[in-house]
C-alpha positions in Angstrom: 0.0 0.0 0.0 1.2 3.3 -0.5 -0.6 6.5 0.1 1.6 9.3 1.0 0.1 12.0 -0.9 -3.3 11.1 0.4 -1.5 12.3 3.5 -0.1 15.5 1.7 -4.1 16.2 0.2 -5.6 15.9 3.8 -3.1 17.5 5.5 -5.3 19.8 7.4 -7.4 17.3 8.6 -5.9 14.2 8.8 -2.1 14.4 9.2 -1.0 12.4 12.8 1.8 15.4 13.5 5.3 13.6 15.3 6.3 15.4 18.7 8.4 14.8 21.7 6.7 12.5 24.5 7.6 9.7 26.9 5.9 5.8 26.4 6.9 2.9 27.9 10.1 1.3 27.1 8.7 -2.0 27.2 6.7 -1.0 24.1 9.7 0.3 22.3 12.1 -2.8 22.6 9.4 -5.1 21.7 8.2 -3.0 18.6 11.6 -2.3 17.5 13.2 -5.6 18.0 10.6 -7.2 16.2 10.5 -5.2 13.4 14.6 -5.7 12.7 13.6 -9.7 13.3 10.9 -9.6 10.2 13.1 -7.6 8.8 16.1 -9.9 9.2 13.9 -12.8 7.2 13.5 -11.0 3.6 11.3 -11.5 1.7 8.4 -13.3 3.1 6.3 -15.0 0.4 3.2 -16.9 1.0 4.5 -20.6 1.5 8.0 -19.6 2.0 10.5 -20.8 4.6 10.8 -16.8 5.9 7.5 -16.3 5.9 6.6 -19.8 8.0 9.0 -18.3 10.4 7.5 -15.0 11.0 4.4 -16.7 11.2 5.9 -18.7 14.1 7.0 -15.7 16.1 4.4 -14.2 15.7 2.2 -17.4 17.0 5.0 -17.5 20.1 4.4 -13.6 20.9 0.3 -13.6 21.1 0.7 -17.0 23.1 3.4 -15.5 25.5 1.0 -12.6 25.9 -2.2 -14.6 26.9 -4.0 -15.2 23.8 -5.3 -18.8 22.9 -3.6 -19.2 19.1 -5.1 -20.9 15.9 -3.8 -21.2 12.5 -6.2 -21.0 8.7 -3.8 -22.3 6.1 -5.8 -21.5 2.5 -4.1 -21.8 -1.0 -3.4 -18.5 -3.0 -2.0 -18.8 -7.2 1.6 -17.8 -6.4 2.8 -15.6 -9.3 6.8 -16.9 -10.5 7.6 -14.4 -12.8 10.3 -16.6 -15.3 11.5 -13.7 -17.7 10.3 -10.2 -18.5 12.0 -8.1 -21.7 11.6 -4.6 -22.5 13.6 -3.9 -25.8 13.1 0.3 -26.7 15.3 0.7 -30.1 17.1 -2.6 -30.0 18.7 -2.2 -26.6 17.0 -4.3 -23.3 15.8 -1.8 -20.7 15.6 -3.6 -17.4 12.2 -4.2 -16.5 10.2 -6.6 -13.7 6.4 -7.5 -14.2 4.1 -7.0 -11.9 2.2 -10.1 -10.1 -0.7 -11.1 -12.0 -0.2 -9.1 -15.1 -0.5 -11.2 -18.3 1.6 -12.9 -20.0 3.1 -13.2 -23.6 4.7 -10.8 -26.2 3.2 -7.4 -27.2 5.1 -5.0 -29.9 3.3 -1.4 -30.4 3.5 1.7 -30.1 3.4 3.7 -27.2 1.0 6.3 -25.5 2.2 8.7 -22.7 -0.7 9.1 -20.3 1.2 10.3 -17.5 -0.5 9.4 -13.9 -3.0 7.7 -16.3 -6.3 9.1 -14.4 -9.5 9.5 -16.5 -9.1 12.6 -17.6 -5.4 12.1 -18.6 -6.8 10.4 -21.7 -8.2 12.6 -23.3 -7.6 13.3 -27.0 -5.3 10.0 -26.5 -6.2 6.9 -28.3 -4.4 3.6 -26.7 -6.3 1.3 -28.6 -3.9 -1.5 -29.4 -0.9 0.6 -27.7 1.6 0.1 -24.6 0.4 2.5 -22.3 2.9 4.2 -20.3 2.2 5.3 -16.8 3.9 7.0 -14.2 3.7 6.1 -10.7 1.5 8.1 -8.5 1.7 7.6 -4.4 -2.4 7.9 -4.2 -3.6 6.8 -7.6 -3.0 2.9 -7.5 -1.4 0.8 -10.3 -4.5 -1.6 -10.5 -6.6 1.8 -10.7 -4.4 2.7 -13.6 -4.3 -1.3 -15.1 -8.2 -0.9 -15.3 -8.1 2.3 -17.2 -5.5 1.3 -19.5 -7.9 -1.8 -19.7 -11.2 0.1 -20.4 -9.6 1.7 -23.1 -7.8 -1.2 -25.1 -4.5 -0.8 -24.3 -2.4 -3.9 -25.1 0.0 -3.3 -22.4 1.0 -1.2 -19.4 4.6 0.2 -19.0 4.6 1.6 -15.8 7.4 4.0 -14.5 8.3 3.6 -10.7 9.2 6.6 -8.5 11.6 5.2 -6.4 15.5 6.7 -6.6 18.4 5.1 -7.4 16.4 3.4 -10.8 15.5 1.0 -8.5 12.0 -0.8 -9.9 9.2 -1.2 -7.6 7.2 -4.5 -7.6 4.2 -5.4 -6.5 0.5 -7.2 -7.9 -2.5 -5.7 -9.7 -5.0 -8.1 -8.6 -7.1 -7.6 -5.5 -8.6 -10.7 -4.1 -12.1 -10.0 -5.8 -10.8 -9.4 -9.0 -9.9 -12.1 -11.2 -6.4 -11.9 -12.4 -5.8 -8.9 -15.0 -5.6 -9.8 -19.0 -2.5 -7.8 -19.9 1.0 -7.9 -19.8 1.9 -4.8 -16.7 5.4 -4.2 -16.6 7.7 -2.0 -14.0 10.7 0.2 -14.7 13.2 2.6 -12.8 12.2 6.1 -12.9 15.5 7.1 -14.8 14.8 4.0 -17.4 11.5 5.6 -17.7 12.6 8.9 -18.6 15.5 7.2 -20.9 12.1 6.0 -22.9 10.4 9.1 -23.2 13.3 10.6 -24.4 14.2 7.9 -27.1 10.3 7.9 -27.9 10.4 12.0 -28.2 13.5 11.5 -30.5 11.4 9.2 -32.7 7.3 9.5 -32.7 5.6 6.6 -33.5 8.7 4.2 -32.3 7.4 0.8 -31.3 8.7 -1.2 -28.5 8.7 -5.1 -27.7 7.1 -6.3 -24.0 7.5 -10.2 -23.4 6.8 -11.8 -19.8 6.9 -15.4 -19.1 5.3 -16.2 -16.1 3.6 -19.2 -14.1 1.3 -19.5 -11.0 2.0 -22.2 -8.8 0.1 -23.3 -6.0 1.4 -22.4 -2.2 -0.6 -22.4 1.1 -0.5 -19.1 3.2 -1.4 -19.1 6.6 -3.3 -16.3 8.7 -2.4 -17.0 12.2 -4.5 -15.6 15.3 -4.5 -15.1 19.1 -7.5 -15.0 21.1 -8.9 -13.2 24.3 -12.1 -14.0 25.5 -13.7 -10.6 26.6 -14.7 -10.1 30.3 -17.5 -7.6 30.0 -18.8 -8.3 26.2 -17.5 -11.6 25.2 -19.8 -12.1 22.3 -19.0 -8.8 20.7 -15.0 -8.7 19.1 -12.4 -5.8 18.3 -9.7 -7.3 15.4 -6.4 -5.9 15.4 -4.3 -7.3 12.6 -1.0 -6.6 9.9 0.1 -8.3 7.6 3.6 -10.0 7.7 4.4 -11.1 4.0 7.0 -8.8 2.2 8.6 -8.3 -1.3 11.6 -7.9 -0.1 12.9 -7.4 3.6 10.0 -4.8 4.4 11.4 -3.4 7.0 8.7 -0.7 6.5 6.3 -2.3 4.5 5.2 -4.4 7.0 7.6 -5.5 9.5 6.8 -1.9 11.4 3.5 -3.2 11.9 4.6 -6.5 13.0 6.3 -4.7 15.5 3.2 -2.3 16.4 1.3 -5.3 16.5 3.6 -7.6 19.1 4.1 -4.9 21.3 0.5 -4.0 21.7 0.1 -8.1 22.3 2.5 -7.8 25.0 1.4 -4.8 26.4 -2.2 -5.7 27.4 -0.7 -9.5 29.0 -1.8 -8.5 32.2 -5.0 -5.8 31.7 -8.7 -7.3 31.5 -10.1 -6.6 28.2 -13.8 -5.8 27.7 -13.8 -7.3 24.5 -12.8 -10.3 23.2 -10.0 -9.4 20.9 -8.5 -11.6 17.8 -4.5 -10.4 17.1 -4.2 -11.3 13.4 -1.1 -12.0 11.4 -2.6 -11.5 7.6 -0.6 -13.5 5.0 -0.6 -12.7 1.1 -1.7 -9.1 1.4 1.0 -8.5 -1.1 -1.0 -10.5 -3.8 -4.0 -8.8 -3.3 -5.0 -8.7 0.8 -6.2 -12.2 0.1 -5.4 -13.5 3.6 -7.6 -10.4 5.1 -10.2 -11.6 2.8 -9.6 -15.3 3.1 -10.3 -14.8 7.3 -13.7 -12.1 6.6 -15.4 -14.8 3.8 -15.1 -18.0 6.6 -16.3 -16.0 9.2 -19.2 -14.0 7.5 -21.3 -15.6 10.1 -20.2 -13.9 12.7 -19.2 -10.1 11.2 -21.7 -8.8 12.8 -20.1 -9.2 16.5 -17.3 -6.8 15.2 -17.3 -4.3 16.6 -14.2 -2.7 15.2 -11.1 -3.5 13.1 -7.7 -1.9 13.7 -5.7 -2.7 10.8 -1.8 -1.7 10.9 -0.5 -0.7 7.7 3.0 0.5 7.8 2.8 2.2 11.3 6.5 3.9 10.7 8.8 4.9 8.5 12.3 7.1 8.1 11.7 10.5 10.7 9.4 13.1 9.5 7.4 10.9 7.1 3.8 11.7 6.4 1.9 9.3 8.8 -2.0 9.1 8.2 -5.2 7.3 10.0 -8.1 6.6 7.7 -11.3 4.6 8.3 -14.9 4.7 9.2 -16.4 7.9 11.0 -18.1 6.6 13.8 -18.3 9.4 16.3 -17.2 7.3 20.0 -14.8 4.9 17.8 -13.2 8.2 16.7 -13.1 10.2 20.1 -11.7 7.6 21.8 -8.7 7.0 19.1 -8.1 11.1 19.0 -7.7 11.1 22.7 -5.4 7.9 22.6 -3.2 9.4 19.6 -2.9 12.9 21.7 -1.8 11.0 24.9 1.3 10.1 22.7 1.8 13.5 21.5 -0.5 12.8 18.1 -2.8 15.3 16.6 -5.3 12.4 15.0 -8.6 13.4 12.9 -10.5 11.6 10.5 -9.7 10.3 7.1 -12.9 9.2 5.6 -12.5 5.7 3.6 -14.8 7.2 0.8 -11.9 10.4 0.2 -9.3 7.0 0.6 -11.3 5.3 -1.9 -11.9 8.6 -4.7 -8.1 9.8 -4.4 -7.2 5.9 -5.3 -9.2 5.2 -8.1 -12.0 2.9 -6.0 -10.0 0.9 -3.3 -8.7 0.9 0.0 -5.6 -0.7 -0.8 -4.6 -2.2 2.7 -6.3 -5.0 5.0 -9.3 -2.4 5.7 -11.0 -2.8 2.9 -13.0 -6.8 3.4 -13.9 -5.9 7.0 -14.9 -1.8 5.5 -16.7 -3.8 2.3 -18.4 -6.0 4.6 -19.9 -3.1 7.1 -17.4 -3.6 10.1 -16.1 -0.2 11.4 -12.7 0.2 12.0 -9.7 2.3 11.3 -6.1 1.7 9.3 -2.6 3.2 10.0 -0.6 4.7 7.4 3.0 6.4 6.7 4.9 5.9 3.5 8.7 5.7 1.9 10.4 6.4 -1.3 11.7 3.0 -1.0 8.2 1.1 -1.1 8.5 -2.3 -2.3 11.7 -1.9 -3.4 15.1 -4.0 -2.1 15.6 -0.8 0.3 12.7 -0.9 2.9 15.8 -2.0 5.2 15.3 -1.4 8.8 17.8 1.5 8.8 15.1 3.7 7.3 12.7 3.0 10.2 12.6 5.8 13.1 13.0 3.9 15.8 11.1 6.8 18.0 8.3 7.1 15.3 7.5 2.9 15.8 7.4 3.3 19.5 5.3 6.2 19.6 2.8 4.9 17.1 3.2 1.7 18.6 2.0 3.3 22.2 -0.4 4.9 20.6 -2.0 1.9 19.1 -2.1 0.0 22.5 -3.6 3.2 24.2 -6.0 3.0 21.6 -7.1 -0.8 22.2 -7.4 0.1 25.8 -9.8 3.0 25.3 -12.2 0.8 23.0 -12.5 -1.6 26.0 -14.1 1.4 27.7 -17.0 2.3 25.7 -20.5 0.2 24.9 -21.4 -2.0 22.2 -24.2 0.4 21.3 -21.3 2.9 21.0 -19.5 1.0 18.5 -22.5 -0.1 16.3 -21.9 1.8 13.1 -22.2 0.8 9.3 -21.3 2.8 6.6 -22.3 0.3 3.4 -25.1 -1.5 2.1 -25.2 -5.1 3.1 -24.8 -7.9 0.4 -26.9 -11.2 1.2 -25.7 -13.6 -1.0 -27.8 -17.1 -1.4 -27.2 -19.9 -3.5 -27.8 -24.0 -3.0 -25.3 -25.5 -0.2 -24.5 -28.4 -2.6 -24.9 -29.4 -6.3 -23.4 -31.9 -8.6 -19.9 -31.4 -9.7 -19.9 -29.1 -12.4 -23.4 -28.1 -12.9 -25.1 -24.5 -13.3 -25.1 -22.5 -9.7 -28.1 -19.9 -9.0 -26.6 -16.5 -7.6 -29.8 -14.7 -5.6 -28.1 -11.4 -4.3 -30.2 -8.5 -2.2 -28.7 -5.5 -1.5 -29.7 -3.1 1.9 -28.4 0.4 3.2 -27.8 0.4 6.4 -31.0 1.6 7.0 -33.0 -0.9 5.2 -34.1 0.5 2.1 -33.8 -1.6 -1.1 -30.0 -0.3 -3.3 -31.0 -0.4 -6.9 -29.0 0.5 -10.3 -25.4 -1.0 -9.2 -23.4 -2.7 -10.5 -23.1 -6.3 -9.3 -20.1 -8.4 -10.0 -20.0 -12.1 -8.7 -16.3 -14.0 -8.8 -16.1 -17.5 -8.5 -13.2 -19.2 -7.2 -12.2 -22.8 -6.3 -9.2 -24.4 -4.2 -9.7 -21.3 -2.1 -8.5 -18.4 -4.9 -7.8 -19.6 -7.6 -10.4 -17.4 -9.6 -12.2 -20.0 -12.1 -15.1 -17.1 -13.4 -16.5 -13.4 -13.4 -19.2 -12.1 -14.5 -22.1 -9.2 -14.1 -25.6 -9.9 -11.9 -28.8 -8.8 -13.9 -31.0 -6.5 -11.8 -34.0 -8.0 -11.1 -35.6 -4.4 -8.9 -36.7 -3.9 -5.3 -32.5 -3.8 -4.4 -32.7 -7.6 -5.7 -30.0 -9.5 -8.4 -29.3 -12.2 -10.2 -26.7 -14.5 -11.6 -26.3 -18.0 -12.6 -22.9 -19.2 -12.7 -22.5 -21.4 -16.1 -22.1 -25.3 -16.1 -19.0 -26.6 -16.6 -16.9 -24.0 -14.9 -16.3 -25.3 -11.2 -15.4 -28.8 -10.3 -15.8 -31.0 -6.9 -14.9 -29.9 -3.7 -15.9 -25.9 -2.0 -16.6 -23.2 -4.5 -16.2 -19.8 -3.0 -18.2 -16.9 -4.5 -17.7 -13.4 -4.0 -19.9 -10.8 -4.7 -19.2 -7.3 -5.2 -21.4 -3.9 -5.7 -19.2 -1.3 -6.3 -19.7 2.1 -7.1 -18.1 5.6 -6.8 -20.2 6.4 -3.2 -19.7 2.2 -2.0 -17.8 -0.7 -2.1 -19.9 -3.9 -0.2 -19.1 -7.4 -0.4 -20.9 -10.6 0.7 -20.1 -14.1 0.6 -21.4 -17.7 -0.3 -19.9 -21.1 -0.2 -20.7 -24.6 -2.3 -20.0 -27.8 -1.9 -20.2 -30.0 -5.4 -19.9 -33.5 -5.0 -20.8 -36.5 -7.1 -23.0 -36.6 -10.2 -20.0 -35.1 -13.0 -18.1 -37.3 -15.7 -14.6 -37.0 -14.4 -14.8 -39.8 -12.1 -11.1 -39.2 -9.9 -11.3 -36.7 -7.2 -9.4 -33.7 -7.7 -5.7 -33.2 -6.3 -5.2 -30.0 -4.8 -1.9 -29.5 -6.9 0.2 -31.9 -9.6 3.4 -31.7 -11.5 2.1 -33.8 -14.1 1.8 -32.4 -17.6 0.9 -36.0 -19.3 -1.9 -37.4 -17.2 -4.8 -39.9 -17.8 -7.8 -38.8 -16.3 -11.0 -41.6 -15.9 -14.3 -40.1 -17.1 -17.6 -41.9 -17.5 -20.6 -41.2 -20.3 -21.2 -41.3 -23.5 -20.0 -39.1 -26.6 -17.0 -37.7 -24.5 -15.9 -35.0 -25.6 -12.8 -33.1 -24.2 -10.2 -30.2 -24.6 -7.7 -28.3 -22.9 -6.6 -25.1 -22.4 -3.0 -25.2 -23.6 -1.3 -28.9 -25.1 -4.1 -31.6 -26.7 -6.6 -34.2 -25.1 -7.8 -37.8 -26.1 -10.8 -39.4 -25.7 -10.3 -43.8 -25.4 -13.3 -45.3 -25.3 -15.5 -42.9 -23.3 -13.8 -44.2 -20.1 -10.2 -42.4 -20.5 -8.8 -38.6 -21.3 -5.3 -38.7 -22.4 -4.0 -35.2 -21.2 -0.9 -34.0 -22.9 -0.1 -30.4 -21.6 3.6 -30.3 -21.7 3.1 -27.2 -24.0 1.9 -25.5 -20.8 5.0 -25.0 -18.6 4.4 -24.6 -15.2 1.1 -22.8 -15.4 -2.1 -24.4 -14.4 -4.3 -26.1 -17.5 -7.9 -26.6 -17.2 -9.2 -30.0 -18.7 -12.9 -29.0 -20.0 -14.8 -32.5 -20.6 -18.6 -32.9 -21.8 -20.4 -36.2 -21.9 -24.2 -37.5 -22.3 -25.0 -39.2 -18.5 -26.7 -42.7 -18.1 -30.3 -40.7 -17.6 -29.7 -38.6 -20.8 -28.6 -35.3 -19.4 -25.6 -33.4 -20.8 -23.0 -32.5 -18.1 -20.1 -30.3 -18.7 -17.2 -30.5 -16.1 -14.0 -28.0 -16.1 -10.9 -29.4 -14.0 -7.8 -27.1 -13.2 -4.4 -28.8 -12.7 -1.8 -26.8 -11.4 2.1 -27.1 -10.4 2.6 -26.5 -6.4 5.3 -24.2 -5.3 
């Protein structure tokens, strides 16, 4: 996440001013010393060895602190990015795509469209052309993708802002979004301008984009801690940060690991009101999917939060903007003023709607399920030059800033425990009721019946309604758009043939310029397809047999070639693929004359 010059916009209002004031020590080692710790890992990548060992300390700190710990393991597409070229007048420019761009080779022509807003198109045609963007620290990348998108661009060159030429990195998916269609590729900020410059010297110049790239399976894990509330037991406060990392991430998120440790240890020994769930998120990098993993399984039960703290990158080098934004709920927001003061903080509001317009539609940090999905709650926020680059090192963090913010944050989890539920009850959003059968057969057509509700009740008519369907937890299998049916109801009927046994997961989405709300659904298909075997989670194979049963079989794949034997075997040969995932698309006539279309996805774990 990066929103610095959101801070710089609101300063007036919303800017959480540095100044001199004592907090405990205890808060500072703890804070500090685990921030260097993350730090000290590297890069943290869902499924990595690093990032199973930051999970373990931070398992070891909310147990040492009194909180009861769980682990949710989920699988996430993990993005292995094999070669990316960038060739401007015969010569390579060094060049890194970003996670979940597309992949192949694109040669065109390229449009300037600087920050690449809306209105930065005008008069500009991209159709067909490499867009070129240049970063912007509030307008987000996958804002930009989906304008370069809307307006058939074939590629996306985007120019980083960091110094040094160093590239930044990062994905331009979010964990509703199925994974984007073009090629989106990074470059240093002085290659950048070595383009314009060789694309001033010769209008019209065409350059080459190529990106190889697979996605291999790999399990994250969101791990929790637990406090069962005194005074309100059934109602919950979360406090979470994520802990996966491009690179060290000192800043970006090990300062938050830190914030989030301390405040753990600081509240060992104090009754809590609330009950209150520490969470370490994994694979916010590729989209805040562990954020959104945790909010779908528990959609039961989002109504007992009462708040959500979320820590974003709680510190940076000295003097660095540092921002709170979040719902406006008026004793939620008293209380966190008077906590942030106590630590020498001036702290006003941020409202997540100006978060969401300066950003092109998002909250891009773990805010945004628990925001989508009606919990109140408030996010952290201070920024570097050196985002998501190999130089968020921990001797950029202000070690005074962390403890301070760190402080602040625990004063501010003790204040909460002081006020009533009725205090706390606030929802900004529609709700999204999402209903659809509990089970089916594997691979037939799944009815979508979505109602959307302000928060006061009244029907929410005319948005747009977009339904994502993934299986093996995200691994996005379809998208498409509800029809409105009136009265605040829609409608959508997800096709045959494009899920397979086991849990579908369906996410719903209305999003529009005043809202973003989400609801949830789950599936279980079992029994009753052509494609007899049960499905492995992952394979390495890429020359399979696969046992159907039926009549006329009729199958295809989506890279390589497929055999039919008999109408009892599939011979699967999709070597072609690489390591990227193949679906196997079979249709057969069953025993009782139906026609039943089944999709399998094969994929390569990390």
């Amino acid at each position: 996440m990066h929103l610095s010059r959101i801070g710089r916009l609101a300063v007036c209002a919303t800017a959480l001013a540095l100044s001199a004031g004592p907090a405990q020590a205890a808060t500072t080692d703890i804070a500090n010393e685990e921030m260097r710790a993350c730090a000290q890992l590297g890069a943290k990548p869902p499924g990595s060895a690093a990032g199973r060992e930051q999970a373990r300390r931070l398992e070891r700190g909310f147990r040492e602190a009194g909180f009861t710990t769980a682990r949710e393991d989920f699988h996430v597409p993990l993005f292995r990015e094999e070669r990316t070229r960038l060739t401007v007048a015969g010569k390579d420019v060094p060049a890194e795509s970003f996670a979940y761009g597309g992949t192949g080779r694109v040669r065109a022509g390229v449009v300037d469209v600087g920050v690449g807003r809306p209105a930065d198109y005008a008069g500009k045609d991209v159709t067909g052309k490499i867009v070129m963007v240049t970063r912007d620290e509030a307008f987000h990348r996958s804002s930009q993708l989906a304008q370069v998108i809307a307006r058939g661009g074939a590629a996306m060159l985007y120019v980083s802002g960091s110094p040094d030429n160093l590239v930044q990195e990062g994905a331009v998916r979010f964990a509703q979004y199925a994974p984007a269609s073009i090629l989106t590729v990074s470059v240093g900020a002085q290659d950048g301008a070595a383009v314009r410059a060789a694309l001033a010297g010769s209008p019209g110049l065409e350059v080459t984009l190529e990106v190889r790239a697979s996605r291999e399976d790999a399990v994250a894990r969101n791990v929790l801690g637990v406090r069962r509330g005194t005074t309100h037991p059934d109602k919950v406060i979360v406090v979470g940060a994520h802990y996966d990392s491009w690179h060290a991430g000192a800043i970006d998120n090990c300062t938050a690991v830190g914030s989030l440790l301390s405040v753990a240890d600081a509240v060992r020994d104090v009754p809590l009101a609330y009950t209150v769930v520490l969470a370490g998120w994994d694979a916010e990098e590729l989209g805040l999917t562990g954020s959104y993993d945790w909010v779908a399984r528990h959609a039961d039960r989002l109504g007992d939060i009462v708040v959500n703290v979320n820590l974003e990158m709680t510190a940076a080098e000295a003097g660095a903007p540092a921002i709170r934004f979040g719902t406006s709920g008026p004793k939620m927001t008293a209380l966190v003023k008077q906590a942030a003061a106590a630590n020498g903080y001036v702290a006003q509001d941020l409202p997540a709607t100006v978060v969401r317009a300066i950003s092109g539609g998002i909250l891009p940090t773990d805010i945004q399920p628990f925001y989508s999905a009606g919990v109140q709650g408030f996010s952290t926020f201070t920024s570097t030059p050196f985002y998501h680059t190999p130089q968020d090192v921990p001797e950029r963090v202000d070690p005074e800033s962390l403890r301070r913010v760190s402080a602040y944050l625990r004063d501010a989890l003790l204040a909460l425990q002081t006020a009533t539920p009725a205090e706390l009850t606030v929802r900004e959003v529609p709700s999204v009721s999402v209903r659809t059968p509990e089970r089916v057969e594997a691979g037939a057509e799944i009815p979508v019946e979505v109602e959307l509700r302000d928060p006061a009740g009244a029907p929410v008519v005319g948005a747009p309604v977009r339904v994502l369907v993934n299986q093996n937890d995200h691994w996005a299998r379809h998208e498409g758009t509800a029809t409105e049916l009136g009265g605040g109801r829609y409608r959508y009927s997800i096709p045959a043939g494009v899920t397979d046994e086991g849990r579908t997961a369906i996410t719903v989405t209305a999003d529009t310029p005043a809202f973003i709300a989400e609801g949830y659904a789950f599936v279980e298909q079992r029994g009753g397809g052509v494609l007899t075997r049960r499905p492995d989670t992952c394979s390495g194979a890429r020359w399979f047999l696969e046992p159907v049963r039926g009549r006329g079989v009729q199958a295809t794949v989506s890279a390589g070639s497929a055999y039919v034997l008999a109408d009892r075997l599939v011979v699967v040969d999709a070597r072609a693929a690489g390591r990227d995932p193949v679906v196997l698309r079979v249709k057969a006539r069953t025993s009782d004359g139906r026609t039943v279309v089944q999709s399998r996805e094969y994929r390569v774990c990390a």
